[in-house]
ROVEX-59160 format. One line per 8 residues: their letters; for each residue x, y, z of N, C-alpha, C, O. Coordinates in Angstrom, 2 decimals. Each point is the difference from the previous one (the first is absolute). Layout:
<nodes>
a) X,Y,Z,X,Y,Z,X,Y,Z,X,Y,Z  ...
</nodes>
This chain:
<nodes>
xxxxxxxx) -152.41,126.48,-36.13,1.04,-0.96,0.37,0.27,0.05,1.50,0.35,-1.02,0.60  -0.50,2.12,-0.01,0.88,0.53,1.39,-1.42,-0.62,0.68,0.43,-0.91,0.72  -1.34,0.92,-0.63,-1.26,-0.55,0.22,0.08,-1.58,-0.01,0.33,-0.66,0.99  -0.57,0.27,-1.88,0.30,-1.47,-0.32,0.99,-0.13,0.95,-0.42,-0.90,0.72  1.69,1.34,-0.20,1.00,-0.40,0.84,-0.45,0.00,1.78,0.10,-0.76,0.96  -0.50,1.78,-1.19,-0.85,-0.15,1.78,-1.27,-1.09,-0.19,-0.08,-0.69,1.01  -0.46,0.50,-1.54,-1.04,-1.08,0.10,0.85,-1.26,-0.15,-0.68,-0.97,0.35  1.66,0.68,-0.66,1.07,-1.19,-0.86,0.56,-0.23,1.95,0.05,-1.10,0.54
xxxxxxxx) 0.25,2.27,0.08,0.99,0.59,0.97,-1.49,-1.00,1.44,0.12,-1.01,0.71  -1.13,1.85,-0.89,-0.89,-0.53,1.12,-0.27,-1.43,-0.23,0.03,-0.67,1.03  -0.33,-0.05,-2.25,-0.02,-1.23,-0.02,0.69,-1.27,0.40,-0.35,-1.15,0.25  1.41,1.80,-0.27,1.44,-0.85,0.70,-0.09,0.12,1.33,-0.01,-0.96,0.77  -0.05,2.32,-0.40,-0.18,-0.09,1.75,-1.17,-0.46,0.11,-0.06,-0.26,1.21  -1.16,-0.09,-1.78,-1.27,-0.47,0.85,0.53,-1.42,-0.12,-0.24,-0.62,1.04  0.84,-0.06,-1.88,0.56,-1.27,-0.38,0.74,-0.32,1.51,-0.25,-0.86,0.85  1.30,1.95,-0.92,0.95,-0.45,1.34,-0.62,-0.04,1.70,0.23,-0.63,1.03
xxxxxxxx) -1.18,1.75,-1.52,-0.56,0.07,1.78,-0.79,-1.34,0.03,-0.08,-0.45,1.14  -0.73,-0.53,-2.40,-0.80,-0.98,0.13,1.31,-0.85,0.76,-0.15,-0.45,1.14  1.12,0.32,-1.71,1.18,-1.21,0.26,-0.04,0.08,1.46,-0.55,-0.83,0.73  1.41,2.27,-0.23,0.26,0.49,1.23,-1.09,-0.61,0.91,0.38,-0.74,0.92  -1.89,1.02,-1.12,-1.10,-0.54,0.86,0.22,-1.70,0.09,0.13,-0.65,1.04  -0.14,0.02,-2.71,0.58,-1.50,0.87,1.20,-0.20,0.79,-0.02,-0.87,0.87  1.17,1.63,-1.08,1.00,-0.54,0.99,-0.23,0.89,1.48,0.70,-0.15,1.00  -1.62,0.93,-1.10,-0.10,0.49,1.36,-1.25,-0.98,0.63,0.12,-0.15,1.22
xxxxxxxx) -1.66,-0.78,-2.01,0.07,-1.29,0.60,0.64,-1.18,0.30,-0.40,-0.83,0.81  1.48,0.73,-1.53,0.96,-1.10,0.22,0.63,0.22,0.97,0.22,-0.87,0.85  0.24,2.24,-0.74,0.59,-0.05,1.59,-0.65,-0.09,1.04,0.59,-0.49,0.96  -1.91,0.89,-0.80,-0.56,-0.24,0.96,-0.41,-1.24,0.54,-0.21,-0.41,1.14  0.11,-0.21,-2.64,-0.61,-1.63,0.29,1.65,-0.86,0.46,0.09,-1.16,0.42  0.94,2.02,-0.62,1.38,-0.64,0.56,0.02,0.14,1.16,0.59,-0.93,0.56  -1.04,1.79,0.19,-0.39,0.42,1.24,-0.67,-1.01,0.96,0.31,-0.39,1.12  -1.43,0.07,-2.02,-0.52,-1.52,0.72,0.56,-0.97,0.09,0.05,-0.81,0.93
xxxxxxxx) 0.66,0.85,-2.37,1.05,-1.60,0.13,1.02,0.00,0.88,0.14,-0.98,0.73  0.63,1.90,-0.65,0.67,0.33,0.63,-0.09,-0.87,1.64,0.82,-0.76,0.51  -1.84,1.13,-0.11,-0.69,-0.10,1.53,-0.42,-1.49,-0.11,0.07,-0.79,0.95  -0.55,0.46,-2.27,-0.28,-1.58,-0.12,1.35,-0.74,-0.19,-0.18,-1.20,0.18  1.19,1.44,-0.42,1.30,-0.42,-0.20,0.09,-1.12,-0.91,0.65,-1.01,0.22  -1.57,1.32,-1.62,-0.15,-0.29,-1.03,1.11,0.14,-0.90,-0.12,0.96,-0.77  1.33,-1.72,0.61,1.18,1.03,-0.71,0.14,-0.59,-1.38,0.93,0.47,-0.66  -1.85,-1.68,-0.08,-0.25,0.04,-1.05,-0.96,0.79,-0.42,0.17,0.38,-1.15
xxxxxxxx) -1.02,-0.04,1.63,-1.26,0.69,-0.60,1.05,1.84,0.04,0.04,0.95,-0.78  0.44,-1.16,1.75,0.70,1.68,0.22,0.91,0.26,-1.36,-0.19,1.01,-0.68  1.29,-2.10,0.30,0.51,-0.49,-1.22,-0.67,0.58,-1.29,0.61,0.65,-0.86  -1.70,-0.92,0.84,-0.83,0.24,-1.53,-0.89,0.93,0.77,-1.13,-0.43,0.23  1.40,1.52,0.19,-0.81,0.78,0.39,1.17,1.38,-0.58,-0.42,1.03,-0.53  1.89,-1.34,0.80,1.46,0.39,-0.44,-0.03,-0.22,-1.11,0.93,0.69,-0.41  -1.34,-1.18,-0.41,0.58,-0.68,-1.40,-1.77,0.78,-0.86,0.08,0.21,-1.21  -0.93,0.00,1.65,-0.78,0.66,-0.43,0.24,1.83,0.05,0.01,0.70,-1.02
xxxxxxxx) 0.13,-0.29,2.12,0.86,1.12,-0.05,0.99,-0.06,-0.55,0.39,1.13,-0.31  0.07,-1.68,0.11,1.26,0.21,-1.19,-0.28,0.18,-1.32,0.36,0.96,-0.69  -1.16,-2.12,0.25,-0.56,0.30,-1.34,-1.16,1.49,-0.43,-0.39,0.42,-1.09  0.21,-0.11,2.05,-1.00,1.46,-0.05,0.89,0.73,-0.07,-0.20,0.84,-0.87  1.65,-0.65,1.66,0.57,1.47,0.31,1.29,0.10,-1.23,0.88,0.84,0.17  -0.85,-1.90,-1.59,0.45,-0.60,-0.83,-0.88,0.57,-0.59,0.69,0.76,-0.68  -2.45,-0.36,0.23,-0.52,0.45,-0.66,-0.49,1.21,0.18,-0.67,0.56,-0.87  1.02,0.10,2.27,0.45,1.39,0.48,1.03,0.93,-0.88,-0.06,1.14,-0.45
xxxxxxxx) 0.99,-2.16,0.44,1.22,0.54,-0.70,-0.20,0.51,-1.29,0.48,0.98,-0.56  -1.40,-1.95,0.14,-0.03,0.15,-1.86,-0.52,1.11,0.02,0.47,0.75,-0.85  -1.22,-0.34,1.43,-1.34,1.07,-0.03,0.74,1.50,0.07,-0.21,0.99,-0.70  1.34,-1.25,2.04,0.13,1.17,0.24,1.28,0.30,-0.77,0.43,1.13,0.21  0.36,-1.95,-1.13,1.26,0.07,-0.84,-1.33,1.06,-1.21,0.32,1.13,-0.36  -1.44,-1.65,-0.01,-0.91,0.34,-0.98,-0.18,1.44,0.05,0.12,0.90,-0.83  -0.60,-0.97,2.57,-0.23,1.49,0.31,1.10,1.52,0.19,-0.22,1.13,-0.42  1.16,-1.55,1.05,0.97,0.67,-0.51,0.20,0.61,-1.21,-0.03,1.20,-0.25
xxxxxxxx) 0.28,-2.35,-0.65,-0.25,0.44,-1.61,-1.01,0.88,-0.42,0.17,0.93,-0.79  -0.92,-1.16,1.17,-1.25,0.80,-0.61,0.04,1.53,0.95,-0.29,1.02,-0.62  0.65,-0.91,2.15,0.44,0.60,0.44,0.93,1.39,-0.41,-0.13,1.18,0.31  0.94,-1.78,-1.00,1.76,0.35,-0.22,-0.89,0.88,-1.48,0.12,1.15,-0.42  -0.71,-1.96,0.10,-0.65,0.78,-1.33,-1.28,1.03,-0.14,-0.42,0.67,-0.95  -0.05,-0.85,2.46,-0.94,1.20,-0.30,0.73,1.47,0.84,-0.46,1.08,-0.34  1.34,-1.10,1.17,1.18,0.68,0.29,0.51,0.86,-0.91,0.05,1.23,-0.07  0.47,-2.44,-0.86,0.90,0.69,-1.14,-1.32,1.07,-1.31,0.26,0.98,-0.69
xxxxxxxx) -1.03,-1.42,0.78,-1.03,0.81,-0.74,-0.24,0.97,0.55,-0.27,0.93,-0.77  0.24,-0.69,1.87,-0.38,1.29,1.19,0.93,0.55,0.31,0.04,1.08,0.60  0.90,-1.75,-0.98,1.29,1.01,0.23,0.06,0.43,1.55,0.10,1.20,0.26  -0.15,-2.08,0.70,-0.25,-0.30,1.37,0.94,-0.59,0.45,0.61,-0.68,-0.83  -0.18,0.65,1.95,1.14,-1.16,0.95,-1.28,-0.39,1.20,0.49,-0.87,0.73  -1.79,1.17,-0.31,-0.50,-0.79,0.65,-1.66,0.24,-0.37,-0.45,0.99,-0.58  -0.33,-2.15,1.06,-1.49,-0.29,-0.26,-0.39,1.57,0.41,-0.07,0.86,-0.88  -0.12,-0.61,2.01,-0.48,0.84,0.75,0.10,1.55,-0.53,-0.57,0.86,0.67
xxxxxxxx) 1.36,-0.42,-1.98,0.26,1.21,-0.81,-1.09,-0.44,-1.16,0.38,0.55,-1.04  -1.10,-1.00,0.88,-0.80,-0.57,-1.12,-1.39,0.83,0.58,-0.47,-0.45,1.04  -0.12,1.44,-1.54,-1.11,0.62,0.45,-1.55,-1.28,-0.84,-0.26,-0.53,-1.07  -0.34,0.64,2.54,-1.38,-1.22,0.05,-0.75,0.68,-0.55,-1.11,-0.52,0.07  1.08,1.74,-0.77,-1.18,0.72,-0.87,0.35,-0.84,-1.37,-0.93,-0.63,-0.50  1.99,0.60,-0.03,0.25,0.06,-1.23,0.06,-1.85,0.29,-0.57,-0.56,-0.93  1.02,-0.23,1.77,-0.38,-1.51,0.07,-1.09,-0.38,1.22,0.43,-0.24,1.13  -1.79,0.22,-1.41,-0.65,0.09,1.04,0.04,-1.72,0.80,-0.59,-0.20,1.06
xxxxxxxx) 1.36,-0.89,-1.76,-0.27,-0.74,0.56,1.05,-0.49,0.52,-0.05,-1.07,0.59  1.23,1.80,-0.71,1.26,0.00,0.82,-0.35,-0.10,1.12,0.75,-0.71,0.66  -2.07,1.37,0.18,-0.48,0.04,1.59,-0.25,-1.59,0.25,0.29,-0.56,1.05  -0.66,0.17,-1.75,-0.37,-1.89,-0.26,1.30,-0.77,0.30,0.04,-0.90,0.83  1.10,1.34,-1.62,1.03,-0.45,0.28,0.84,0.39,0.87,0.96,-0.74,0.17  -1.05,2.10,0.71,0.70,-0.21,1.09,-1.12,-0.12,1.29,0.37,0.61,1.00  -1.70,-1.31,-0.90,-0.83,-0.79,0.97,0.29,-1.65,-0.13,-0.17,-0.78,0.94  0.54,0.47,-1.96,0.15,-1.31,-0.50,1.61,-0.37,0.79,0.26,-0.99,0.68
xxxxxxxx) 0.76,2.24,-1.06,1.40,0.08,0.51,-0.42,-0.08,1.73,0.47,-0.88,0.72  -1.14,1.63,-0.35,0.13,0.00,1.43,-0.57,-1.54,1.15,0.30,-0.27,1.17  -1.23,-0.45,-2.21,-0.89,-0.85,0.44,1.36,-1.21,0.23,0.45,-0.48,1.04  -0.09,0.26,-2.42,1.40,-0.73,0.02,1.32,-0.01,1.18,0.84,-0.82,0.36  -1.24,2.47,0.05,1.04,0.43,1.30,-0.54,-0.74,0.97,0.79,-0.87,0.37  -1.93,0.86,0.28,-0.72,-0.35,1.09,0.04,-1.64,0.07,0.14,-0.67,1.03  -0.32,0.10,-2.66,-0.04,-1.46,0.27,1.29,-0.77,0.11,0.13,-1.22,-0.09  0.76,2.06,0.29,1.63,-0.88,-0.48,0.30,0.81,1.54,0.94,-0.59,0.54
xxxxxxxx) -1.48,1.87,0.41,0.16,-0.05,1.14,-0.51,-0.89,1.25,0.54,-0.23,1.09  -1.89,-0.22,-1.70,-0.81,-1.01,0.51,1.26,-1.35,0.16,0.71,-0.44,0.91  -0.97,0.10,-2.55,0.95,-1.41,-0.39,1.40,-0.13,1.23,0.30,-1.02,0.61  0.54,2.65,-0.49,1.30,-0.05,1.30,-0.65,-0.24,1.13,0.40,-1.11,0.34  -1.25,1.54,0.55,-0.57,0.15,0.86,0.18,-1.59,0.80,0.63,-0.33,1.01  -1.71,-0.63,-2.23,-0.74,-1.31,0.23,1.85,-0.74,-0.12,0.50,-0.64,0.92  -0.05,0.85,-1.77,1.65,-0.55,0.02,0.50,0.14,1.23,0.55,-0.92,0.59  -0.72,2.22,-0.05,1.26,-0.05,0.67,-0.11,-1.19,1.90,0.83,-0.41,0.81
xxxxxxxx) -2.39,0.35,-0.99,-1.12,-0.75,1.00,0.66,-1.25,-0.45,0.94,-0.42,0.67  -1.42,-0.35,-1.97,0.79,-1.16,-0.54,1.51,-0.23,0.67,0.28,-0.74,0.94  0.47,1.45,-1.59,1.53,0.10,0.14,0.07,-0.49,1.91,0.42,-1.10,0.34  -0.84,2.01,0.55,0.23,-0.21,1.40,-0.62,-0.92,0.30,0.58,-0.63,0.89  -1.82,0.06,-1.28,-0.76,-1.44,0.22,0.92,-1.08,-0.49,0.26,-0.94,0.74  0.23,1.03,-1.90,1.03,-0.92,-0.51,1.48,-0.16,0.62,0.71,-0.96,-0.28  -0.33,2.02,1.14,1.37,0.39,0.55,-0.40,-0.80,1.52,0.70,-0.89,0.49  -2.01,1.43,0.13,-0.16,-0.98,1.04,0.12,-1.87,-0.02,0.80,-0.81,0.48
xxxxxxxx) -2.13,0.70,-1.36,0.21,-1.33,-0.44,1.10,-0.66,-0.32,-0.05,-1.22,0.15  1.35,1.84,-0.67,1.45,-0.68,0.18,0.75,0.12,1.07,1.10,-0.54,0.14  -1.80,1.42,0.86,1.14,0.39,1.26,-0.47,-1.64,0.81,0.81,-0.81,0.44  -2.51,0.67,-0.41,-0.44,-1.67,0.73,0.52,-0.81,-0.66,0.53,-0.97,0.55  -0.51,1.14,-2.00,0.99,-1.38,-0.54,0.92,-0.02,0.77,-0.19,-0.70,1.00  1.41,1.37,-1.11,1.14,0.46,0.80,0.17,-0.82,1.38,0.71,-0.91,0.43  -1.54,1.57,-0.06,-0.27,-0.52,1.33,-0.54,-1.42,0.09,0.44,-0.68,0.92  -1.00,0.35,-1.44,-0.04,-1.09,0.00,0.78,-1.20,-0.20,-0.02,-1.07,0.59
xxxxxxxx) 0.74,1.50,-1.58,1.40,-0.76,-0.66,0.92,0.02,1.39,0.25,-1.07,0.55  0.22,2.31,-0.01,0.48,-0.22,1.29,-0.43,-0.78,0.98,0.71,-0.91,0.42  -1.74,1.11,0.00,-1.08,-1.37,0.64,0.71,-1.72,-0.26,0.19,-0.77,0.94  0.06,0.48,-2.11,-0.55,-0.79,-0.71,2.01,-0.58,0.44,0.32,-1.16,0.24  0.37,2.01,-0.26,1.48,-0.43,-0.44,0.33,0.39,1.57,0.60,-1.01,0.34  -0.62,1.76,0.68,-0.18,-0.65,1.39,-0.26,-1.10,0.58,0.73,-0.62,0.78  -2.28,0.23,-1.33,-0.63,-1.43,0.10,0.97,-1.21,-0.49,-0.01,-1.09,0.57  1.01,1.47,-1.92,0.86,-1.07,-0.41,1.26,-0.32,0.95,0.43,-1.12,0.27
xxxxxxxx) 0.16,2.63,0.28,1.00,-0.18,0.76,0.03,-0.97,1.26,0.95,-0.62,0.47  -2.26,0.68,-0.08,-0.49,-0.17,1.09,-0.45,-1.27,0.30,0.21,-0.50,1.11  -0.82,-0.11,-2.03,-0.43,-1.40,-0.83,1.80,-0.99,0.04,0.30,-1.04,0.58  0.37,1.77,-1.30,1.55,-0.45,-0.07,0.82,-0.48,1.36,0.53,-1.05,0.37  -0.79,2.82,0.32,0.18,-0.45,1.64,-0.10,-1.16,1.29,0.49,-0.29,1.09  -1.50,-0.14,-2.08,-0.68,-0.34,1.45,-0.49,-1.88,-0.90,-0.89,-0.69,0.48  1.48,0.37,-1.38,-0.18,-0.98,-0.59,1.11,-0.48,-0.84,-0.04,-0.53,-1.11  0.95,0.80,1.79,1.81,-0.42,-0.57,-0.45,-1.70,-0.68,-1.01,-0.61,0.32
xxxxxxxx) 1.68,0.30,-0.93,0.58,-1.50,-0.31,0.90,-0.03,0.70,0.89,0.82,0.23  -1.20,-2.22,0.31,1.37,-1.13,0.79,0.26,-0.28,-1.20,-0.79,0.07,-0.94  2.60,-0.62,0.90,0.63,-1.11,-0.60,-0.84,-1.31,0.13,-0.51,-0.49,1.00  0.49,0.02,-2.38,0.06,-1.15,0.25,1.06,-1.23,0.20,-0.29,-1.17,-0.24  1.12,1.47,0.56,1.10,-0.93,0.13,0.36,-0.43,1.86,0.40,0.87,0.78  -0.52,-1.67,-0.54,0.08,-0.75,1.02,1.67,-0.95,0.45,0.35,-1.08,-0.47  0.44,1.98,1.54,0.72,-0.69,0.44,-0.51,-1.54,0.72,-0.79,-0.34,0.89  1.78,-0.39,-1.89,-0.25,-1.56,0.55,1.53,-0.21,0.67,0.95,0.62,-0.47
xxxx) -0.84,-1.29,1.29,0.93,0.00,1.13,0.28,-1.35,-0.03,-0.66,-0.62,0.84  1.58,-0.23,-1.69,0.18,-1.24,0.22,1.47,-0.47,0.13,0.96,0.41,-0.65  -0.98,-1.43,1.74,1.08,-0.17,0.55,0.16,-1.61,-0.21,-0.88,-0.87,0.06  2.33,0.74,-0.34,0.30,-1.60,-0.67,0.70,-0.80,1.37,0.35,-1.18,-0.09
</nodes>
């Protein structure tokens, strides 16, 4: 049974690190859009990561569970008290655990590049909008309306 649970245990994480690798191409390919200032394509690039890190969740609510239960059989409070003689493929599952570390450090990395590319790109909006509402003041200034009403001066 305790067997069956670490193989049950690595399957889920090879599941999650597959996910992790698409949203760590999605970010990168956000990266491009980003720079292309593509913000529908960036849109469903968001809405696809969403739906992956939505099937992240399920996995790892799963894993826990199964987690919480090979613990409680071992009579353990952590993975790492579980001797790899007696589960030899527990080593599988904490290379599988670590690979997952690296790709969700990757995934922050390429974000946090995004995030300041995206923080710039609104500071030129910004600026631009200022541009833009100077130009109106200025436009206003310098192009008043006359009355149209005309003193007529008539004398009987």
């Amino acid at each position: 049974m305790e067997e069956k649970l670490v193989q049950e245990l690595i399957g889920l994480s090879k599941e999650k690190a597959n996910y992790l690798t698409n949203i760590l191409d999605l970010t990168k390919e956000q990266k491009r859009i980003i720079n292309e200032e593509n913000m529908e394509r960036l849109n469903q690039i968001i809405e696809k990561k969403s739906e992956i890190i939505k099937e992240i969740d399920k996995l790892d609510v799963s894993f826990i569970m199964k987690l919480s239960q090979l613990k409680k059989e071992n009579n353990i409070g952590d993975l790492n008290e579980i001797d790899t003689k007696k589960y030899p493929n527990l080593k599988e599952l904490k290379e599988v655990v670590a690979q997952i570390t690296s790709i969700l450090m990757a995934i922050s990395i390429v974000d946090k590049e995004n995030n300041k590319a995206l923080e710039e790109g609104l500071e030129k909006v910004k600026l631009n909008l200022k541009k833009v509402k100077e130009g109106k003041k200025a436009y206003k200034g310098y192009n008043k309306s006359i009355p149209q009403s005309m003193l007529i001066d008539e004398k009987k």
